[in-house]
C-alpha positions as CSV (number, residue, x, y, z in Angstrom):
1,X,113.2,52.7,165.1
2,X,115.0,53.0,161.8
3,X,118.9,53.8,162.7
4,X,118.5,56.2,159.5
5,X,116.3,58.6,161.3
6,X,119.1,59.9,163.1
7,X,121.0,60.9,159.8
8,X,118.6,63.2,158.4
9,X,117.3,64.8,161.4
10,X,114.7,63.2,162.9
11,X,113.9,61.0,166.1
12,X,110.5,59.5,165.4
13,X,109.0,58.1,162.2
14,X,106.3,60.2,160.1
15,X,103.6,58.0,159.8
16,X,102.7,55.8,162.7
17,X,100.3,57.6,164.3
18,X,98.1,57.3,160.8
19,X,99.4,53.7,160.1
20,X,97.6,52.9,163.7
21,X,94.8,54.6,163.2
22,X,94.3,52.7,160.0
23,X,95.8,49.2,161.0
24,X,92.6,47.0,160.9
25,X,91.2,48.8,157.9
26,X,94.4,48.5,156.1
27,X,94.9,44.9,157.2
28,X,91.4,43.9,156.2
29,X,91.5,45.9,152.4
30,X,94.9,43.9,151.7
31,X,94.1,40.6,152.9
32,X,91.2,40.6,150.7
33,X,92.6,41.7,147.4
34,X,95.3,40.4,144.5
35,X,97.9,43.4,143.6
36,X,100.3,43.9,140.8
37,X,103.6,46.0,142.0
38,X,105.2,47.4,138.8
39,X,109.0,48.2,139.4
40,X,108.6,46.5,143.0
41,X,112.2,45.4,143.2
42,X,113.4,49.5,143.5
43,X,114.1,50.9,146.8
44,X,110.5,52.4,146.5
45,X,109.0,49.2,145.6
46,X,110.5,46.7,147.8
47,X,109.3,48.9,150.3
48,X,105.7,49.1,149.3
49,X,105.8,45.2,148.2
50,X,107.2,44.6,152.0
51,X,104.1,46.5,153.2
52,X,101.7,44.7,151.3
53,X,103.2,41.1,151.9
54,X,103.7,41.6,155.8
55,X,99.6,42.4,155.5
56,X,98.9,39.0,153.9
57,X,97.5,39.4,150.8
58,X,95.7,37.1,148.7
59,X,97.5,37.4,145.7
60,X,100.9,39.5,145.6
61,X,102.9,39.7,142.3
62,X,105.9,41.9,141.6
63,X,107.1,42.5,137.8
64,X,110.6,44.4,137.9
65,X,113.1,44.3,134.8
66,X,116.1,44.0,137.5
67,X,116.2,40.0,138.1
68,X,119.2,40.8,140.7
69,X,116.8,43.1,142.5
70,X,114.3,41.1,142.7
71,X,116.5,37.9,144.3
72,X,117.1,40.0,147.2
73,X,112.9,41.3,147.4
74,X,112.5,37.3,147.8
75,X,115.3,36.6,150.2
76,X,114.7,39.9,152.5
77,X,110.9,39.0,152.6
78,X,111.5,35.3,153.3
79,X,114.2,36.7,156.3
80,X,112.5,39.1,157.5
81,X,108.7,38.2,157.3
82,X,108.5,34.4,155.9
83,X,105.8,33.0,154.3
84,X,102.0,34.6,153.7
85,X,99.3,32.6,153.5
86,X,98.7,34.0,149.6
87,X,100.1,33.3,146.5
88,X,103.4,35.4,146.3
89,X,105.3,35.4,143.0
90,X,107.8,37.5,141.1
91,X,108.8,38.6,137.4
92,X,111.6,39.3,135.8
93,X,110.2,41.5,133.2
94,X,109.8,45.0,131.3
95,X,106.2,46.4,131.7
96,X,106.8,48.2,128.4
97,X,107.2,44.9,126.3
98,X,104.7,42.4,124.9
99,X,105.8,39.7,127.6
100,X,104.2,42.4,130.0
101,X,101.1,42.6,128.2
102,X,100.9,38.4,128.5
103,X,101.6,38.2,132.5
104,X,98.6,40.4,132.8
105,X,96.1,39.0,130.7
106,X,97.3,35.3,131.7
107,X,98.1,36.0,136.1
108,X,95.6,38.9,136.3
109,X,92.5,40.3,137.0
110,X,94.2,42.4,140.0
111,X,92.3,44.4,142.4
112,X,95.3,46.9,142.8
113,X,98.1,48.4,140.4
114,X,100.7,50.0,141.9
115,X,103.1,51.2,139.5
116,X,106.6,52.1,141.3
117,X,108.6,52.0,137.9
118,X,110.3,55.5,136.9
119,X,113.2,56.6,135.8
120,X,114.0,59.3,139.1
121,X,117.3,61.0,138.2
122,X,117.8,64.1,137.6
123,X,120.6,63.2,135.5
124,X,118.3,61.6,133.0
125,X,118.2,64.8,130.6
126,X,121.7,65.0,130.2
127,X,121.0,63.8,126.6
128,X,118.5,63.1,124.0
129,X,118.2,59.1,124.5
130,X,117.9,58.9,128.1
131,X,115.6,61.9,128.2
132,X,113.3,60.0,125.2
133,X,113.5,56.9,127.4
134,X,112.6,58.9,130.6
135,X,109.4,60.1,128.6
136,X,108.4,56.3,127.6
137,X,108.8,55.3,131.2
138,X,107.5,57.9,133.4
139,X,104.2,58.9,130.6
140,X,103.8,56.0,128.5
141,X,104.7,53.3,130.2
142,X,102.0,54.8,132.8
143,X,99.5,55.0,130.3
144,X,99.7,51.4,128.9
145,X,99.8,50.0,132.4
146,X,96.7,52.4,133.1
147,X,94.9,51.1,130.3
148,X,95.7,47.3,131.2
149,X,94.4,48.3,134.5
150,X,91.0,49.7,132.9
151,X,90.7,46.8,130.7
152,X,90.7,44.2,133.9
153,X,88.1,46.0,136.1
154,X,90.9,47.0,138.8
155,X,89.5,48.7,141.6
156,X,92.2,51.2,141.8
157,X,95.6,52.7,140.2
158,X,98.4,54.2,141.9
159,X,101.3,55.5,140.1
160,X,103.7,57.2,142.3
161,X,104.8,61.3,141.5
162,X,107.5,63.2,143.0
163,X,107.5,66.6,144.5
164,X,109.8,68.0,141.6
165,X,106.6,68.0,139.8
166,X,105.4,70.9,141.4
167,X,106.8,73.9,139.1
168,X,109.2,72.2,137.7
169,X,112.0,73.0,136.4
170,X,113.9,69.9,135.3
171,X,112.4,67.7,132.7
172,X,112.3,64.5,135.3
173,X,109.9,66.7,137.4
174,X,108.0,67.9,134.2
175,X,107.8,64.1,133.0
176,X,106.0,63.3,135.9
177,X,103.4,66.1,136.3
178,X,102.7,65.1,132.5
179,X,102.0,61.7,134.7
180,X,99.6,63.3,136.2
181,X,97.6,65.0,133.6
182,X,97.4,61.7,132.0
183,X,96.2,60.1,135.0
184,X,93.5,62.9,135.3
185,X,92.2,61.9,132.2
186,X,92.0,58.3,132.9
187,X,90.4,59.1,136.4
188,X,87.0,59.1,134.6
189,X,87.6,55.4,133.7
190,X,89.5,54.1,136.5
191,X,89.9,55.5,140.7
192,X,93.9,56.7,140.6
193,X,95.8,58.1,143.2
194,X,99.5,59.1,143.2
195,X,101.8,60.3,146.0
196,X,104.6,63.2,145.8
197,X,107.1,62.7,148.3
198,X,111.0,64.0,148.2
199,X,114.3,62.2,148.7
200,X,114.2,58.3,149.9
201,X,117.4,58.4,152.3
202,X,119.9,56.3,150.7
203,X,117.7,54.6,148.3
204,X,119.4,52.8,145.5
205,X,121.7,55.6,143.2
206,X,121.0,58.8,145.2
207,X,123.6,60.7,146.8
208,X,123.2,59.3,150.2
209,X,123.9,55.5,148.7
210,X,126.6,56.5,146.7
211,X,128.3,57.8,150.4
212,X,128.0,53.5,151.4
213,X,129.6,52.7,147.5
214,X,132.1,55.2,148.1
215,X,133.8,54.1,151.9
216,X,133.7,50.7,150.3
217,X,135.5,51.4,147.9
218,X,137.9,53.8,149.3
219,X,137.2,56.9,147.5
220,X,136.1,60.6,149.2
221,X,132.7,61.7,149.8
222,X,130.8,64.9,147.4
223,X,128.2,66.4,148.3
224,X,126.7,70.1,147.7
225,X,127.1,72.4,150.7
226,X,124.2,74.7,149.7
227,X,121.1,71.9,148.7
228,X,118.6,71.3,151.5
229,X,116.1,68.9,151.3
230,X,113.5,66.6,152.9
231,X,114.4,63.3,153.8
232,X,112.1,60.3,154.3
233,X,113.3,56.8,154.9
234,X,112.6,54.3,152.2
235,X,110.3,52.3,154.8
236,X,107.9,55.2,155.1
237,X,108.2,55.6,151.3
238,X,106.5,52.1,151.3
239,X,104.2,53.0,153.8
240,X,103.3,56.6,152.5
241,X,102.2,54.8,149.1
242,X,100.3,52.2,150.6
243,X,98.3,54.8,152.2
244,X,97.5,56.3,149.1
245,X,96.6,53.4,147.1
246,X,94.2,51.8,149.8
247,X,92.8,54.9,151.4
248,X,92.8,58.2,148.7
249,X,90.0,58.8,146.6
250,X,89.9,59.3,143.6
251,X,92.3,61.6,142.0
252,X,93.9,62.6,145.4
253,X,98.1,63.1,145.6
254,X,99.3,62.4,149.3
255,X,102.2,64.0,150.6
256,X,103.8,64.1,153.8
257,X,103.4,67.4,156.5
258,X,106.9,68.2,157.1
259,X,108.0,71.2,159.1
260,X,111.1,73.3,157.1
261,X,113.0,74.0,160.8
262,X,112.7,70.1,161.7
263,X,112.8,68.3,158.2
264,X,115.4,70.5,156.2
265,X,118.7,69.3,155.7
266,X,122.0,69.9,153.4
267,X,123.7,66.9,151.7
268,X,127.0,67.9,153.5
269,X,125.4,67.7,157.2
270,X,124.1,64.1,156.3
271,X,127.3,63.2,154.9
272,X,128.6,64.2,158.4
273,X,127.1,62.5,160.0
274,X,127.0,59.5,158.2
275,X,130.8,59.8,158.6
276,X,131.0,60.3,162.4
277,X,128.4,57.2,162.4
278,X,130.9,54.7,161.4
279,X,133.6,56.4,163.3
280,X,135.3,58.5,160.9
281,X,135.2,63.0,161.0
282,X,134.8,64.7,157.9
283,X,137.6,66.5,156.7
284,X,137.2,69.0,153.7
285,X,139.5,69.5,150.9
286,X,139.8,72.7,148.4
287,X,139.9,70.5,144.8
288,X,138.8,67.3,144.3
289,X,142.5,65.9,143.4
290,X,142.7,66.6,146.8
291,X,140.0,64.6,147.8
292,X,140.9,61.6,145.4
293,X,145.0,61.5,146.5
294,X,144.4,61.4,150.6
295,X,141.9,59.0,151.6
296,X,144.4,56.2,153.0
297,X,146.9,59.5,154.4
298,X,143.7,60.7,156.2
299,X,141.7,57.4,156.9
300,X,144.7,56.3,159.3
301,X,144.1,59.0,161.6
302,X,140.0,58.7,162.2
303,X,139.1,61.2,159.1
304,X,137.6,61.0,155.8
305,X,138.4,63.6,153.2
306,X,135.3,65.4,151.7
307,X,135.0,67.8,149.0
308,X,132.2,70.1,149.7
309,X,130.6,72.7,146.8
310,X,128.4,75.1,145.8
311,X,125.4,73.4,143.2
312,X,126.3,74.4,139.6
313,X,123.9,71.6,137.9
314,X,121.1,71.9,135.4
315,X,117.6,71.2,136.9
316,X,118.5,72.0,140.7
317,X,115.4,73.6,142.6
318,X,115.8,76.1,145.4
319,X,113.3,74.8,147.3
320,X,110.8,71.8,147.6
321,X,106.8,71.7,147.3
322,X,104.4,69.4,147.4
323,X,101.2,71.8,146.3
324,X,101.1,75.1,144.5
325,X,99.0,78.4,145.8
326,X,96.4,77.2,143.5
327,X,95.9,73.7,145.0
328,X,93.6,73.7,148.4
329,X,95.2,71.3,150.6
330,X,93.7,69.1,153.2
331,X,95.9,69.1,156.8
332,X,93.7,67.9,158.8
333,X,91.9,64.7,158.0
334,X,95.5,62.9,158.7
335,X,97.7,63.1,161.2
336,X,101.1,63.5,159.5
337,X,100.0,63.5,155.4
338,X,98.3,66.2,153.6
339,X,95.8,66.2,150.6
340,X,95.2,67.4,147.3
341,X,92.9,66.7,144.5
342,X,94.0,66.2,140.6
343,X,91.3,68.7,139.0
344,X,89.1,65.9,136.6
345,X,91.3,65.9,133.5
346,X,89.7,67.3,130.5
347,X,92.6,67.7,128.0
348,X,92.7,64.5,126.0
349,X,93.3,66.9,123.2
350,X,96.4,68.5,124.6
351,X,97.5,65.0,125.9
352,X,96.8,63.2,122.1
353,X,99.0,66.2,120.9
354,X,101.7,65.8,123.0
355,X,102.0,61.5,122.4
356,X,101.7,62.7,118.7
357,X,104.5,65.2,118.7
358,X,106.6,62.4,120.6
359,X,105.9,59.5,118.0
360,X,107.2,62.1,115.4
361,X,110.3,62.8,116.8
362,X,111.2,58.9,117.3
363,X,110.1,57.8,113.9
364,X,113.1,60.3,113.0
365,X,115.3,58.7,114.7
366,X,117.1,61.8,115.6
367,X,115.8,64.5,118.1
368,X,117.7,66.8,120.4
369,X,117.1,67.7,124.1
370,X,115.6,71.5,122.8
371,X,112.7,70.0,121.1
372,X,111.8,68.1,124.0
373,X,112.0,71.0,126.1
374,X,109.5,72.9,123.5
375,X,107.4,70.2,123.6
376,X,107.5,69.8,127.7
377,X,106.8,74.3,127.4
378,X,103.8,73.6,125.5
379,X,102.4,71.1,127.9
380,X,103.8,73.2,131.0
381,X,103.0,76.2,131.0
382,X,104.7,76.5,134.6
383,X,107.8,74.4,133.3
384,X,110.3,77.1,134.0
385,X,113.5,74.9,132.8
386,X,116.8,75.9,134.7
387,X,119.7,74.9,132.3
388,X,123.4,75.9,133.9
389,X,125.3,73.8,130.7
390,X,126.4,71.4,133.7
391,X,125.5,68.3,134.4
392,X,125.8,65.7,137.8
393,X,127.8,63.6,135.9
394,X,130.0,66.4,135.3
395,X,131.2,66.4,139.1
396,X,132.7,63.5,141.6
């Protein structure tokens, strides 16, 4: 069992039971097929690529623009699994660049596309540039990929979503349920599918892997005392999106059934535990001076100082969702994921509009965040934007 478990509150994996029932129809679609794994050297996409290459495939290529990243993919799979009996290969690459375009046309046809690439953080929309790159990765970069796919006669397209983009209310969130209009639209020319899911437990920049970073290098743990979210490990991230793309029809979002009393936890009790894990108690401080001057004092008797707040940041949600009241979701024909279905997209209008109003602002070469957020209201009619004038890099 994954040791993680324990530190966000479960005891058992989600997904076995379905990953059983499926084994030999999941076995038999990989080891038949060639897939592409855009941004496959994240914590999301390692995972998925280490599901699809411990199934054999025929052909398994991963594009990722992190060469670093993708060093360890190849070094944990040869570890950890070894050698397939398929061609396995990796790429150093951007997926938004003309070099993308040439790996495709050159390597492809592929029978699969999973595109893992994103740009996750919250923090993203703390200013104009990151938010306008956030927009070209998460829509457009989706779109052109989308479109490659298309163009090759792939037999499906998975792009994965986020819970965040159910009523959003910070632009990452927003960004991705324009995702999924666009993949709506394209449904009619290609089978997609796309899972929400929430946090990956200590997947690479979240909270929970900055609390590693920090012990090492001697510095106090932050967390909020008053966010709760679900947790899943970054294994059954893999595993919850190779679901999707093998087994979802067309246009269907999987998510994982989590209960609120079992699966609901603050970042302070993780960090908690993560402490007591490696033998250290959590001590909390009033200021984060505090924090900063007493790790050595406290560290030499068994504690760790901690500095433990209310959320004050732009873009936090109260609560997580996977479907709205709106959306008809299917419980039962899994055993721990539910269903919905994308309505068939039939806004290319709306969507030409948006890319339109986009180009506009970057052949100015100057935009600020508030037109973005007009343009996002416009799309969004359920964008309900929750600005507090702080951001996460404004704390510790």
């Amino acid at each position: 069992m994954d040791p993680l478990l324990s530190l966000i509150g479960r005891n058992q994996p989600l997904f076995d039971a379905d990953l059983e029932k499926h084994r030999e129809q999941l076995d038999e679609l990989v080891r038949s097929a060639s897939f592409l794994v855009i941004g496959g050297a994240g914590s999301i996409g390692q995972a998925v690529s280490k599901e699809i290459f411990s199934r054999s495939p025929a052909k398994l290529h991963v594009v990722d623009i992190s060469e670093n990243n993708l060093v360890e993919l190849v070094r944990d799979l040869r570890s950890s699994i070894g050698y397939g009996t398929g061609e396995f290969r990796t790429f150093a690459i951007d997926a938004g660049s003309t070099v993308y375009d040439a790996l495709v046309d050159n390597e492809g046809p592929y029978d699969y596309v999973l595109n893992l690439s994103a740009m996750k953080h919250v923090r993203s929309e703390r200013d104009p540039y990151t938010l306008m790159r956030m927009i070209e990765t998460n829509i457009f970069n989706t779109e052109k990929t989308l479109q490659h796919a298309i163009h090759q006669g792939s037999r499906k397209y998975f792009c994965v979503s986020t819970d965040k983009a159910t009523n959003p209310v910070n632009m990452m969130g927003a960004s991705k349920r324009i995702m999924e209009l666009f993949l709506a639209h394209y449904s009619q020319q290609i089978p997609v599918s796309t899972a929400r899911f929430a946090n990956v437990a200590f997947s690479d920049g979240s909270l929970l892997h900055g609390f590693g970073q920090r012990i090492r290098k001697r510095q106090p743990l932050s967390a909020p005392s008053d966010v709760r979210r679900y947790f899943i490990t970054a294994k059954e991230s893999g595993e919850l999106c190779l679901l999707s793309c093998l087994l979802g029809e067309n246009r269907e979002i999987f998510f994982p059934q989590l209960d609120d009393n079992l699966h609901l936890i603050t970042f302070e009790s993780i960090a908690r535990r993560y402490l007591a894990s490696l033998g250290y108690e959590a001590y909390p401080c009033e200021t984060e001076q505090e924090a900063r001057t007493s790790v050595e004092r406290l560290a030499r008797h068994g504690k760790w100082p901690c500095y433990f707040s209310a959320s004050t940041t732009s873009g936090e949600k109260d609560f997580e969702e996977f479907f709205t009241p709106d959306d008809k979701p299917d419980l039962e024909r899994f055993y721990s994921l539910g269903v919905i279905t994308l309505p068939q997209g039939n806004n290319r209008e709306s969507l030409e509009w948006f890319r339109q109003q986009i180009e506009q602002l970057t052949q100015k070469d100057r935009w600020s965040r508030e037109e973005i957020i007009q343009l996002f209201n416009r799309m969004l009619p359920e964008f309900h934007h929750q600005e507090t004038g702080r951001n996460l890099d404004d704390k510790m």
